[in-house]
C-alpha positions as CSV (number, residue, x, y, z in Angstrom):
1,X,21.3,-62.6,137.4
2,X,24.5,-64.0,136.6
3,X,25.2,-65.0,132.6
4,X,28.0,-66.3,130.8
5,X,28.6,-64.9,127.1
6,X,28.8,-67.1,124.3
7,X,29.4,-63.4,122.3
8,X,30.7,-60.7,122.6
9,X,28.3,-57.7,123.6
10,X,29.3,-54.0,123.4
11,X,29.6,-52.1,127.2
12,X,28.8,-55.6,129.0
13,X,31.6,-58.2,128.1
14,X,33.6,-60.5,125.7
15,X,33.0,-64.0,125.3
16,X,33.2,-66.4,128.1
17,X,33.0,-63.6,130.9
18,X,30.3,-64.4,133.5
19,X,29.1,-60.7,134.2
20,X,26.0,-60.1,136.0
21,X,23.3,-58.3,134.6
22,X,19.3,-57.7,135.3
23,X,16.7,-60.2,134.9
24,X,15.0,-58.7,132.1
25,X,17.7,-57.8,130.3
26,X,18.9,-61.3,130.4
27,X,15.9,-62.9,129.8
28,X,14.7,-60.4,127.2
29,X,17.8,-59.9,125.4
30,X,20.2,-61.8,126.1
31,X,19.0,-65.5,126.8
32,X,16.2,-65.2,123.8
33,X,19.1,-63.7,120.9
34,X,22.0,-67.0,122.2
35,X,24.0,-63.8,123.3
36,X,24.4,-65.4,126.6
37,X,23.2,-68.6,128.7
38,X,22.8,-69.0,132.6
39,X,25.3,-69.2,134.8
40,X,25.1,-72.8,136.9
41,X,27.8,-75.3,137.9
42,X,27.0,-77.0,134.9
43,X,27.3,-74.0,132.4
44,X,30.4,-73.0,134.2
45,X,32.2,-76.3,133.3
46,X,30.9,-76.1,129.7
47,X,32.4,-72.9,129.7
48,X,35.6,-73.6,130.8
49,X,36.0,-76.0,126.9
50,X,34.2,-73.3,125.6
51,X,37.1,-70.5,126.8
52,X,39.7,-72.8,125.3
53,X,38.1,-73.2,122.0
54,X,37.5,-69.4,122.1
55,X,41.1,-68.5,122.2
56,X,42.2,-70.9,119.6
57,X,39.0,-69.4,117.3
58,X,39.8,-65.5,118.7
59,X,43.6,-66.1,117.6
60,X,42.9,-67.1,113.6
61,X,40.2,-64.6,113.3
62,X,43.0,-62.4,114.6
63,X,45.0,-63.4,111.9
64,X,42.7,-63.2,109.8
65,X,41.6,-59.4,110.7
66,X,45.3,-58.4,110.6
67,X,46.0,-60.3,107.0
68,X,42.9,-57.9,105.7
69,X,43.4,-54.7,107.3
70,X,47.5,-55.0,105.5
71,X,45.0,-55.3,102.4
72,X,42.7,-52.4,103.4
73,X,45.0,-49.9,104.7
74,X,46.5,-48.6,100.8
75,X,42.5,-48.7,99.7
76,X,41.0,-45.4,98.6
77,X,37.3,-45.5,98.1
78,X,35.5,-42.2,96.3
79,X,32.3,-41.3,96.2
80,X,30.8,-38.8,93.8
81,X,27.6,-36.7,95.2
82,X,25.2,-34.1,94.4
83,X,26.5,-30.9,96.2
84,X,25.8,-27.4,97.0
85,X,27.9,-24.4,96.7
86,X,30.0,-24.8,99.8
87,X,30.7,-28.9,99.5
88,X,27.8,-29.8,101.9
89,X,26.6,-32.8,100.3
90,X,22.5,-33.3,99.0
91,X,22.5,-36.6,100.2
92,X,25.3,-38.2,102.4
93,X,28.1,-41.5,102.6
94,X,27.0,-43.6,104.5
95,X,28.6,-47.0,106.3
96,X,26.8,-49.3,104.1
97,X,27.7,-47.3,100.9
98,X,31.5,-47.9,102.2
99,X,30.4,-51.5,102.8
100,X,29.3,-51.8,99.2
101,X,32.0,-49.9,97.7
102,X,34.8,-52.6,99.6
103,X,32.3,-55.3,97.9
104,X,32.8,-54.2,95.0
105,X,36.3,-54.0,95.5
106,X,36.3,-58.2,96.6
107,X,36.5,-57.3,100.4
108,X,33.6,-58.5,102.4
109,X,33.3,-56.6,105.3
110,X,29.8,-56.2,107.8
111,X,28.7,-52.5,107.8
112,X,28.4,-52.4,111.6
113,X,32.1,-53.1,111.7
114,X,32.7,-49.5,110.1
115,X,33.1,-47.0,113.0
116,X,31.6,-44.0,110.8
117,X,29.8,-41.9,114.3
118,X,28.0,-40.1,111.2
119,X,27.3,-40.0,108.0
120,X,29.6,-38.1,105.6
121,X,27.7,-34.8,104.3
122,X,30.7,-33.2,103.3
123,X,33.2,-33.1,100.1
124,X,36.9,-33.6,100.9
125,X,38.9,-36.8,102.5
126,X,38.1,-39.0,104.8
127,X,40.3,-41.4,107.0
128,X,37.2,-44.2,108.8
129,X,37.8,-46.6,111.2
130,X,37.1,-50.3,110.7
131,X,37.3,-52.6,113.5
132,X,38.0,-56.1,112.0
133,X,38.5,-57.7,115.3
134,X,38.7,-56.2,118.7
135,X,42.5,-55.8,118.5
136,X,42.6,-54.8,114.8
137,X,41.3,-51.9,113.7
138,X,42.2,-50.8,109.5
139,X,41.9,-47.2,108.7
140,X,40.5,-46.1,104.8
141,X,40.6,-43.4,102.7
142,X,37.4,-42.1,101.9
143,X,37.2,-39.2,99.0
144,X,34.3,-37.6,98.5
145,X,33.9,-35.5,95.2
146,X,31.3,-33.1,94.1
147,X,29.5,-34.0,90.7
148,X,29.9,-32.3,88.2
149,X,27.5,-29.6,87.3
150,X,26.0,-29.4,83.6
151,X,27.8,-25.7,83.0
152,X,31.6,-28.2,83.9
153,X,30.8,-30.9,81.7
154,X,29.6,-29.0,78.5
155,X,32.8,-26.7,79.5
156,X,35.2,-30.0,80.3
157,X,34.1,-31.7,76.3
158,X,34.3,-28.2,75.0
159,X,37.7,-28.1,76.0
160,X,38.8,-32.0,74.8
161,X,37.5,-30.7,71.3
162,X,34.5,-32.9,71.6
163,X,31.6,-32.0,70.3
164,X,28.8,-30.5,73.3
165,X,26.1,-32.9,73.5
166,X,23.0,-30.4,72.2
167,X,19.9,-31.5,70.3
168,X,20.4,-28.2,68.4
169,X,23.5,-29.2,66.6
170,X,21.9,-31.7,64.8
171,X,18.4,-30.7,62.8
172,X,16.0,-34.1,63.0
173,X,14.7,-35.2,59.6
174,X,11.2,-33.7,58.9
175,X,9.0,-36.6,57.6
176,X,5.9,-35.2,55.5
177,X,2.7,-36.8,55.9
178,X,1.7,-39.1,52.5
179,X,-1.1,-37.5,50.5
């Protein structure tokens, strides 16, 4: 069967291409998610305005995607984990803790636009891939750290001169019972 895109779909197409695929996957995937419509005489012309109006739409978000990787590129984004002996992390960094990390840093970006094949489990730095736009693609720093261990912080305010936070070092006030 022969579809035209309205999206664009990973391994098939960009939008506007009339690529022919199976019937199920059309009619399963495709057609039923607005991925894609049919591909008759009709469609064809409507496609045609909807080309034009793709390029003018595909050159701002272009703009757009190159305007925010210039504002991504400096960005360094650390993470402090749990982690063993040898740096291999308890848990792991994932795309959508890099997601949230850019949110909190006022820069919206989709999850599934980071390229991360897997998850961080390892301390050290990271450069990751995020494709803004199919032509754009900004590059972060990710730093992951190891928390610190109980035995570094009572060591780290011992050596500030602060006092170690120890329920010993101060004796609680003994009420006695009224008689």
């Amino acid at each position: 069967m022969e579809v035209i895109l309205r999206e664009d779909v990973a391994d098939l197409g960009f939008r506007g291409e009339v690529v022919k695929v199976a019937d199920g996957y059309a009619r399963n995937y495709l057609l039923p998610r607005k991925l894609a419509m049919q591909a008759t005489a009709a469609n064809k012309a409507v496609i045609e305005q909807m080309k034009a109006a793709a390029a003018r739409r595909s050159a701002s978000e272009k703009t757009q995607a190159e305007q925010l990787a210039i504002q991504l590129e400096p960005l360094v984004l650390s993470f402090t984990r749990k982690a063993g002996e040898a740096g291999h992390l308890f848990g792991s960094v994932t795309s959508a803790d890099i997601a949230a990390e850019l949110a909190a840093q006022g820069h919206e970006v989709d999850r599934r636009k980071i390229q991360l094949g897997d998850p961080l489990k390892s301390t050290g730095d990271f450069k990751v891939a995020i494709r803004l736009h199919r032509e754009v693609t900004a590059r972060v720093t990710v730093k992951v750290q190891a928390e610190a261990t109980e035995e570094e912080k009572i060591a780290a305010a011992n050596a500030s001169g602060a006092a170690p936070d120890e329920e010993a070092a101060e004796p609680a006030a003994e009420e006695t019972p009224a008689e």
